[in-house]
C-alpha positions as CSV (number, residue, x, y, z in Angstrom):
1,X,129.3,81.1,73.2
2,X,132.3,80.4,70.7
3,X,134.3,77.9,72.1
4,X,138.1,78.4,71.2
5,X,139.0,75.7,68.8
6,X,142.6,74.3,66.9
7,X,141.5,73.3,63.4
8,X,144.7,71.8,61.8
9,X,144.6,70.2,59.0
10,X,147.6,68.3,56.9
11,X,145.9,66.5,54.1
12,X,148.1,64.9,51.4
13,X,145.3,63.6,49.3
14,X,143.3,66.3,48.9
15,X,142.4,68.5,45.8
16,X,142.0,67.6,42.2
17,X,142.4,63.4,41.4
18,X,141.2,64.7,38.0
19,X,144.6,66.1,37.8
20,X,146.4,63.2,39.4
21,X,147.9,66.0,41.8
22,X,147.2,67.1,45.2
23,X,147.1,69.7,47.5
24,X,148.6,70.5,50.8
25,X,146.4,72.2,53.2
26,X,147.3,73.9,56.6
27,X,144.4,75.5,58.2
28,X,144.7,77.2,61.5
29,X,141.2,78.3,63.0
30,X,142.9,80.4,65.1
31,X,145.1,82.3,62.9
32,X,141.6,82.5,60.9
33,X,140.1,84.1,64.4
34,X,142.2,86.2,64.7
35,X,141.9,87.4,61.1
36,X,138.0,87.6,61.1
37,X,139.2,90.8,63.5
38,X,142.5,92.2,61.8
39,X,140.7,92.3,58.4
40,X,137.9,93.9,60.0
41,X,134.8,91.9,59.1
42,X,134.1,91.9,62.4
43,X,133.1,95.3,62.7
44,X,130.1,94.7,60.5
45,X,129.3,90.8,60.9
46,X,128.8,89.1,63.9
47,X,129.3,85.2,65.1
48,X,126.6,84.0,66.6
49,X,126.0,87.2,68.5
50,X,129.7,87.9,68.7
51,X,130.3,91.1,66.7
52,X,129.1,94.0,64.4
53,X,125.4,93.8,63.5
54,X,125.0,95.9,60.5
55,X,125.8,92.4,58.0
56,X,124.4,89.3,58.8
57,X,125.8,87.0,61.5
58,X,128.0,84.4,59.9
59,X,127.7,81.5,62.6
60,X,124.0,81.6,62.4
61,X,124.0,81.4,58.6
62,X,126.0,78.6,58.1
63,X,123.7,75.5,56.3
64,X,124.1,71.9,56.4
65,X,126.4,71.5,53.6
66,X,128.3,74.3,53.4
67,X,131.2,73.3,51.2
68,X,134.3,75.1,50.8
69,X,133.4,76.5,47.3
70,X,129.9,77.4,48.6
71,X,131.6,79.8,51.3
72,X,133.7,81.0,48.3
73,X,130.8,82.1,46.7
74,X,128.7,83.6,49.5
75,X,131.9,86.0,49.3
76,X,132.1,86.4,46.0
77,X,128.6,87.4,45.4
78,X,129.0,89.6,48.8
79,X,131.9,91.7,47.7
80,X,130.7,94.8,45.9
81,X,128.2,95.3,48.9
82,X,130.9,94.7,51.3
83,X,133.7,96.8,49.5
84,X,131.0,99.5,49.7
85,X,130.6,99.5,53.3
86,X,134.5,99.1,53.9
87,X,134.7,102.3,52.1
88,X,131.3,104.4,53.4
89,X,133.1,103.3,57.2
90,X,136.5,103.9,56.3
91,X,138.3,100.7,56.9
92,X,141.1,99.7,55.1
93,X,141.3,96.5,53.7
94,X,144.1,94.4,54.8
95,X,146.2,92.1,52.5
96,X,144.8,88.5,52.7
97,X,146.6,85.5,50.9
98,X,146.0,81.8,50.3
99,X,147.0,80.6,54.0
100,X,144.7,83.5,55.2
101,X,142.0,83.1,53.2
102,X,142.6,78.8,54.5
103,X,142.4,80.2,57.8
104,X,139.7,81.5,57.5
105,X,137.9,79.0,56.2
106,X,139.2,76.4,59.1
107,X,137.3,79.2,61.5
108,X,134.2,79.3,59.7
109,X,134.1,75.4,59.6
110,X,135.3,75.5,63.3
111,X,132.3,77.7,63.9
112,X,129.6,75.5,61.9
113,X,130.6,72.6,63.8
114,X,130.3,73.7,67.3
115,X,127.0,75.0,66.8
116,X,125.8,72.5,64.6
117,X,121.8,72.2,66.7
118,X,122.5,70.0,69.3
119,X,120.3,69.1,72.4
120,X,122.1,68.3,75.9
121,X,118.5,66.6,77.2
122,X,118.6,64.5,74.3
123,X,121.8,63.3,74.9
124,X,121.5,62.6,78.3
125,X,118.5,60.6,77.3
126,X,120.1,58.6,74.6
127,X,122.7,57.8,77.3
128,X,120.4,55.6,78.9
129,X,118.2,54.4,75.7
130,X,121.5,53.4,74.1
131,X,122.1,51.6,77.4
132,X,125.9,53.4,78.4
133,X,124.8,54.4,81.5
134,X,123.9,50.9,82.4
135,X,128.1,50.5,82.6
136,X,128.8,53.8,82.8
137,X,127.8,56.0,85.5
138,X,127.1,59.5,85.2
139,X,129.1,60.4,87.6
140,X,130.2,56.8,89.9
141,X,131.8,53.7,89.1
142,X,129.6,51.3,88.0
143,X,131.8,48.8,86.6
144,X,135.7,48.7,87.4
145,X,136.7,49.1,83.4
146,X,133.4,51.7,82.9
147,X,134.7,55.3,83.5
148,X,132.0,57.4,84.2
149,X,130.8,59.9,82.1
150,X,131.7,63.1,83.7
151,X,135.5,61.8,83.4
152,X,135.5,61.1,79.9
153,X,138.1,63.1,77.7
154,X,138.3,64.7,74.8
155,X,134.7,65.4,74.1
156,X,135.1,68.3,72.1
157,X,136.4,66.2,69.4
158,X,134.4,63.4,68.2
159,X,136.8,61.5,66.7
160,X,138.8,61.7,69.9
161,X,136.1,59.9,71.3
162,X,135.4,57.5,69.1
163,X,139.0,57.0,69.3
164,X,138.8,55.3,73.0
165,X,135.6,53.7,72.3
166,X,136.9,51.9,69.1
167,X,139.2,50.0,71.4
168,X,137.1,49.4,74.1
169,X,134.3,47.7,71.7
170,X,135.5,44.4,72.6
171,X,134.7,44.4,76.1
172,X,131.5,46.2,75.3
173,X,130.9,43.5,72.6
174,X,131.6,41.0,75.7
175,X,129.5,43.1,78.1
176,X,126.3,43.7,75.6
177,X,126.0,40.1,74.9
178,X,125.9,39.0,78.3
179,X,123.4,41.0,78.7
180,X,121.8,40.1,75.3
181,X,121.8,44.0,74.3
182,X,122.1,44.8,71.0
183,X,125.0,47.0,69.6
184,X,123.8,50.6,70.1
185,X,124.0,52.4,66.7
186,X,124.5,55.9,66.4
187,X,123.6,58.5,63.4
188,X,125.4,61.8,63.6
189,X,122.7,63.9,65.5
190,X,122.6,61.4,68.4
191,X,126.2,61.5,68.5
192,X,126.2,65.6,68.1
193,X,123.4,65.4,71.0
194,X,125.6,63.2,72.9
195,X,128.7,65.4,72.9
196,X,126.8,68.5,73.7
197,X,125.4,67.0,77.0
198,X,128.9,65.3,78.2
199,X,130.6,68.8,77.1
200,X,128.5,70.3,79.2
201,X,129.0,68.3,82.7
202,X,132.1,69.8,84.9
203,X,135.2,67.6,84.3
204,X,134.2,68.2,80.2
205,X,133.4,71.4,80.9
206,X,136.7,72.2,82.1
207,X,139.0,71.8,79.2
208,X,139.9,73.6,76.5
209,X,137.8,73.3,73.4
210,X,140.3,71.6,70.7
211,X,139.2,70.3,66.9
212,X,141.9,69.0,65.2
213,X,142.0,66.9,62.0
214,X,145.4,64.8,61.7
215,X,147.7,63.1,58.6
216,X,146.0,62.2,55.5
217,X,149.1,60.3,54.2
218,X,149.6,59.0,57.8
219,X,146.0,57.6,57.7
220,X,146.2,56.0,54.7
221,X,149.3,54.3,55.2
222,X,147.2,52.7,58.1
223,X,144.4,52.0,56.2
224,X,146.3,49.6,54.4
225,X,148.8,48.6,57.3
226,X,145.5,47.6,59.4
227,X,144.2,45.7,56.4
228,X,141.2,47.7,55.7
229,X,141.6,47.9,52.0
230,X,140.6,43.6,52.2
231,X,137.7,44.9,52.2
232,X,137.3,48.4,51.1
233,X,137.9,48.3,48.0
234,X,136.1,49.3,44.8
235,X,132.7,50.4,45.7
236,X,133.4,50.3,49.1
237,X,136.6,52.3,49.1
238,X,136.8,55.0,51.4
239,X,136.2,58.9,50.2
240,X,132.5,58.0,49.1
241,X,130.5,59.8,52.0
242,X,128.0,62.3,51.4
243,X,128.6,65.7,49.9
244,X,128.6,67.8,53.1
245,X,129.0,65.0,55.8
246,X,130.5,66.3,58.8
247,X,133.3,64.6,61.1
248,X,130.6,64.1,63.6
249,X,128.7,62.0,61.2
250,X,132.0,60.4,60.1
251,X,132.5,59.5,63.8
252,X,129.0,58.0,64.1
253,X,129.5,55.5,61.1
254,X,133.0,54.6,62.6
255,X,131.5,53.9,65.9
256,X,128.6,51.5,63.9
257,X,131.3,50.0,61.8
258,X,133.2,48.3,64.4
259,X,130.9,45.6,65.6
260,X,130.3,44.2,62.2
261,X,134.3,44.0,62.0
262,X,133.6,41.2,64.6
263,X,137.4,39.8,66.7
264,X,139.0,41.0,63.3
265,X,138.4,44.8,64.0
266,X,142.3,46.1,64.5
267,X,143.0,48.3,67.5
268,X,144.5,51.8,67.3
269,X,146.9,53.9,69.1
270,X,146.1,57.3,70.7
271,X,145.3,59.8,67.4
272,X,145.4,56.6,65.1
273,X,141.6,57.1,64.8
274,X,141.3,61.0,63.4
275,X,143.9,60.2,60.8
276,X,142.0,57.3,59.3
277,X,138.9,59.7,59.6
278,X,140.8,62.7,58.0
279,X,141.9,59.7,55.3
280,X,137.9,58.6,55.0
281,X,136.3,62.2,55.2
282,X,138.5,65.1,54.6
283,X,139.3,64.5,50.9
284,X,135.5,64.7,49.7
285,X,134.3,67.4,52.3
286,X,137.4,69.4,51.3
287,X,137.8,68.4,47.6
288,X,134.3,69.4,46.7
289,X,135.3,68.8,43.2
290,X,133.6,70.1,40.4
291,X,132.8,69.0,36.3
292,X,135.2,70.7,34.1
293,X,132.7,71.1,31.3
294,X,130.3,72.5,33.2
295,X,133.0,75.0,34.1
296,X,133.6,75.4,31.1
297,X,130.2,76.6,30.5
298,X,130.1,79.2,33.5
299,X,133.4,80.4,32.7
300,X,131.7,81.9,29.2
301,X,128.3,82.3,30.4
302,X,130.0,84.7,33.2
303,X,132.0,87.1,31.4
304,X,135.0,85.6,33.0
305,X,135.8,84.2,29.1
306,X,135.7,88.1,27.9
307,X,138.5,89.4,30.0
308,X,140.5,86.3,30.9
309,X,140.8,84.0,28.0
310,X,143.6,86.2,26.4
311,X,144.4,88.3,29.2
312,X,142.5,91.2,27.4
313,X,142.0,95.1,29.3
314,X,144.9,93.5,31.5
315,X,143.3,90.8,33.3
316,X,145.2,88.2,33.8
317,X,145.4,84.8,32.3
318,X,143.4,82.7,34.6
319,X,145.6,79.4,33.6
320,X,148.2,81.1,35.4
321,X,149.1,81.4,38.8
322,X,149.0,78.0,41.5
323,X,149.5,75.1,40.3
324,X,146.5,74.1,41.8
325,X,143.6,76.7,42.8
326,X,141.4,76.0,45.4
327,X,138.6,77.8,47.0
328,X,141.0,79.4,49.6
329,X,142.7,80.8,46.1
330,X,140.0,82.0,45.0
331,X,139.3,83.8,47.9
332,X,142.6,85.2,48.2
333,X,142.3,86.7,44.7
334,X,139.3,88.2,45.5
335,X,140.1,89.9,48.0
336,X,143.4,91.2,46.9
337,X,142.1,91.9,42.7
338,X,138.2,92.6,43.1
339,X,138.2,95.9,43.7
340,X,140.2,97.0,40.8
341,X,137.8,94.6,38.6
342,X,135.0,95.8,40.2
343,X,135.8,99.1,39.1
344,X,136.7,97.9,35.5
345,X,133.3,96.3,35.2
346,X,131.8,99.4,36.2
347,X,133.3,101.6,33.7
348,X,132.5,99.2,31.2
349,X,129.0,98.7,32.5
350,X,129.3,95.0,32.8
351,X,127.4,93.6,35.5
352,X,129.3,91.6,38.6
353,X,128.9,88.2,38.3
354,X,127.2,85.8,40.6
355,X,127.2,81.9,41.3
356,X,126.3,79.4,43.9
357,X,128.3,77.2,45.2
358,X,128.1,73.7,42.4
359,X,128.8,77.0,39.8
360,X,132.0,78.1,42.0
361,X,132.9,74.2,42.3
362,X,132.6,73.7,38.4
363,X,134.3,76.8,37.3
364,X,137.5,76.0,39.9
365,X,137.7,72.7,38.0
366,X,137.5,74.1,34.7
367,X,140.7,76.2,35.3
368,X,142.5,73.7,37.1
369,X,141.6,71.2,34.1
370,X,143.0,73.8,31.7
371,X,145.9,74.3,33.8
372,X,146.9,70.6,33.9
373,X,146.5,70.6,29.6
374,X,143.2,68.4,29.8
């Protein structure tokens, strides 16, 4: 079952530091819901079983690391074969610009996280191996400051939860060393299992499924208010996780971080938390920067250099346009341009070109490199 989600995402930071510049992204994943039904794809795809079935389901599909400019090219390379079909069924296709074709992609990552595999009996179990059931009851009191589990909040969002763990630590530092218990670690498949069990008991169960991303800017402005940067810095500045890392896992190394922070580790407000995680994770999972000169090399190796380098057969100059193109961009010129260049290409005979997702990334830096003059 798709559970209704709020992706919302306001990230200062992101986009091209090759450029020195960055992007402002707004992603609704309801707008992009809604969309997935307006613009009619869901009369041939499904998600997870929600849907048309002549295409492949979408929520089923999704990998482990798929990046923005990896879904960019799943729909690139899917056009022609999805123009066709548009056309054999007679559906028309709707106009679909950058904050659609964002929204879009906030409701495919929506997607991807709520049914990244997770196991309820494995959570429940890692309850009581990582020794929270030992304060916290399942469903009673066990100690006075312990809520029990079924009345925790906020579980649909990890980093909500982390949120109100981060400033209990203390007492559980207190409470595990009394009891000479070491700090339970977490990676982000025991915290996904975790989730999916507590979502799944009835005071969880009974509120609306949110997953929200807050302030870049706003977290970090706290990073250095809080006096993280003391010690992150250099090599161990924020922004170096994993390609593909999701906020789940980003929630995991939070909750491992804050013992080794000792009586130093700074306490947060209420939504404090997910902005210093949309600070620490959003700008490299959203970034997914590219090399210019490998760019370089797929812009030519593509045909794109034969049509767009001088704006020859009326194609347009692919320096102009955003001062910034992103994958959403891309998108949004595909859908609203491909056609009319899939028909050129035919005429001429020139094949459509392909790429994966590092080719996508590469060639998105190459023409933001050329339109910042580098």
């Amino acid at each position: 079952m798709i559970e209704k989600t709020l992706l919302r995402i306001a990230i200062g930071l992101l986009a091209w530091q090759s450029m020195g510049r960055a992007a402002n992204l707004e992603m609704n994943s309801a707008r992009g819901e809604q969309l997935f039904s307006s613009l009619s794809c869901i009369e041939c795809h499904s998600v997870n079983g929600k849907g048309g079935k002549i295409g492949p389901d979408l929520g089923r599909r999704a990998g482990r690391h798929f990046t923005p400019a990896g879904l960019a090219s799943t729909m690139w390379n899917h056009a022609p074969t999805m123009w066709a079909a548009m056309q054999a069924r007679g559906v028309r296709a709707a106009s679909l610009d950058e904050q659609g074709a964002a929204d879009l992609f906030a409701w495919f990552y929506s997607v991807r996280y709520f049914e990244r595999p997770g196991d309820a009996g494995r959570g429940k179990a890692l309850l009581a191996s990582k020794h929270c059931t030992d304060c916290h009851g399942l469903t009673d009191t066990k100690l006075a400051a312990a809520k029990p589990v079924a009345q925790w909040e906020a579980t649909d969002q990890p980093m909500a939860l982390v949120d109100a763990m981060w400033n209990h630590a203390a007492a559980m530092r207190q409470e595990f060393a009394k009891r000479k218990l070491a700090w339970p670690d977490l990676n982000g498949q025991e915290f996904t299992d975790i989730l999916v069990y507590v979502r799944g008991i009835a005071a969880a169960r009974a509120s609306s499924g949110q997953f929200e991303l807050g302030s870049s800017e706003r977290g970090r402005a706290l990073f250095m208010s809080k006096g993280c940067e003391a010690c992150h810095a250099g090599k161990r500045a924020p922004g170096l996780l994993a390609p593909g890392e999701t906020l789940t896992d980003a929630a995991a190394a939070m909750w491992n971080h804050a013992p080794r922070m000792g009586p130093l580790a700074p306490s947060l407000d209420p939504g404090e938390m997910l902005d210093v995680a949309t600070f620490i994770w959003a700008q490299p999972f959203f970034t997914d920067s590219g090399n210019p000169a490998a760019g370089k090399r797929v812009f030519a190796s593509k045909g794109c250099k034969m049509c767009h380098e001088e704006g020859s057969n009326g194609a347009a100059k692919l320096t102009a346009g955003p001062a910034v193109l992103t994958s959403a961009s891309k998108v949004s010129a595909l859908w609203q341009h491909g056609p009319q260049m899939l028909e050129q290409m035919k005429n001429q005979k020139i094949p459509w070109p392909r790429f994966d997702g590092m080719q996508m990334s590469n060639l998105i830096a190459y023409l933001n490199a050329r339109k910042s003059g580098n």
